[in-house]
N, C-alpha and C positions, 0 to 999 in steps of 0.2 A: 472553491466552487460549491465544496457543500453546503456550506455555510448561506450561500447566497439561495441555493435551491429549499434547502428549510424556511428562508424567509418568506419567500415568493410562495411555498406551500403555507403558513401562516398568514399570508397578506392574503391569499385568496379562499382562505377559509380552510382549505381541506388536512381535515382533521386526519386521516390516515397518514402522512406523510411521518414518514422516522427516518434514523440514520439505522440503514443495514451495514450488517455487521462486518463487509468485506471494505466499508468505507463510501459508497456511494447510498444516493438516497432514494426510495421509491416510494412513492404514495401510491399505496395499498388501500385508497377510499373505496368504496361499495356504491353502487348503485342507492338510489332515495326511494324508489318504484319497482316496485317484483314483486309478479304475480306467479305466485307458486304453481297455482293448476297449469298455467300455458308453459311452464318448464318440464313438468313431467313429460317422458316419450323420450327417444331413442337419439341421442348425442353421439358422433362420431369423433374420435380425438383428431385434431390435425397437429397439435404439435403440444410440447411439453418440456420440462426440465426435466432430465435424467434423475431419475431416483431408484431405491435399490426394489420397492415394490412394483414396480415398471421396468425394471431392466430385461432389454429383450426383446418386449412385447411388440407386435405388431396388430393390425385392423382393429384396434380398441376401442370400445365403444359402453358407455353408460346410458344406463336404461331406470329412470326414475317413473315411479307409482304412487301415487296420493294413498294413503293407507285409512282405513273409517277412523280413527285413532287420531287423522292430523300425524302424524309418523309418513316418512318418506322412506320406501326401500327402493335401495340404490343394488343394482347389481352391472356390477363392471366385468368386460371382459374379452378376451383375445386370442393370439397364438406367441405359443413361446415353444420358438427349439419344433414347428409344427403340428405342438399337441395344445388342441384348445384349454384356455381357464377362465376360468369364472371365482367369484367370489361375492358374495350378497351381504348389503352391510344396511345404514340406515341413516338417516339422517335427520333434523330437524331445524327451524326457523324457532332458537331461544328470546329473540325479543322483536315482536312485532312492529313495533318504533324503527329498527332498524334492519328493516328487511331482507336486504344482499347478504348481510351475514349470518349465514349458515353453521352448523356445525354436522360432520360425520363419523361415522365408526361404522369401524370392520372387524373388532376385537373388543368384545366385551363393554365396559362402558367407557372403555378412553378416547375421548371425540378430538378431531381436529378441526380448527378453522377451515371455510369454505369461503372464500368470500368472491362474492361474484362483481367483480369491477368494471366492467359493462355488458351490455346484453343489447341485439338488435331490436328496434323496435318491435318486430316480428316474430320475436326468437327462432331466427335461424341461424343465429352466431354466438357466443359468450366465451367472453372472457374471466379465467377464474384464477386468485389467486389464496394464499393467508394471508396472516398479523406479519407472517417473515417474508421475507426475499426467496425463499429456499424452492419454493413451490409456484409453480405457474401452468397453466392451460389453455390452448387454445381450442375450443371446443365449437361444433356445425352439424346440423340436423341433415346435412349431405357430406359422401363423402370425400368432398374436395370443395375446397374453396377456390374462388375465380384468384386471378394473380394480383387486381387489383384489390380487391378485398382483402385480401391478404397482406400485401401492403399498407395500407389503410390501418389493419390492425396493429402489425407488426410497429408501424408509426406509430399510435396510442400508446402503447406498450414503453417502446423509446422514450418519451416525453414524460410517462410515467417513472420513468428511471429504471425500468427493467433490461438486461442484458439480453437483446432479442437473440446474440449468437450462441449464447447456450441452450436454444429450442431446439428439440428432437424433433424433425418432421415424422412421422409416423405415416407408414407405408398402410394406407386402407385398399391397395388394389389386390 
């Protein structure tokens, strides 16, 4: 089945598609069209892969700012254990050609992939991933998504080869 799912990513162009490393395959392709200024403003998380800088966390929400610089400061943040955190890091757009792929940091200069693998027309929904399987987002400029939307997404995601049952829904009430 992998084998067949690489091909089908080949025959249809999308260069993102690799074999992750648990044995399934997901194309991780990026958006062609992102416009940085309509992304900036205030992202609600609605769902996520469990990871150890997340663990916990509840009503999480990132807040991106155009900086005069062309620099993006990203400040995320939530409750954990019911004591608020915050943490302000930074981001940037390394090659214009390829606009969905982002890169961030929270710690000095060591950046990670960003990469935004769909966005609503509108930007009221985005979908974000990296280069790996490891890391995924579902992220809405409210804090709930309708159940069809939701759906919808979580489809995309599927197709894309992502394991939608390891999403954290994430409590924003």
């Amino acid at each position: 089945m992998k084998n067949v799912l690489l091909l089908l990513c080949a025959f249809l162009g999308l260069s993102g598609c690799h074999a992750a490393q648990d044995g399934d395959t997901i194309d991780n392709s990026t958006v062609s069209v992102f416009d940085v200024r309509r992304f900036m403003g205030k992202w609600y998380e609605i769902a996520r892969y469990d990871h150890r800088f997340e663990k916990g966390m509840t009503h999480v929400t990132a807040t991106y700012s155009l900086q005069e610089n062309g620099s993006i400061k990203v400040k995320n943040e939530g409750y954990k254990n019911g004591k608020h955190k915050e943490v302000e890091g930074r981001a940037k757009q390394p090659n214009p050609a390829d606009p969905g792929k982002l890169k961030v940091s929270f710690f000095l200069w060591f950046y990670s992939d960003y990469y935004v693998l769909d966005i609503d027309p509108d930007y009221r929904y985005v979908l974000i991933g990296s280069s790996s399987d490891k890391y995924l987002w579902i992220m809405s400029r409210d804090k709930t998504l309708s159940k069809e939307k939701q759906a919808e997404l979580l489809d995309k995601l599927r197709v894309r080869g992502y394991d939608t049952e390891k999403l954290l829904f994430v409590d924003q009430n």
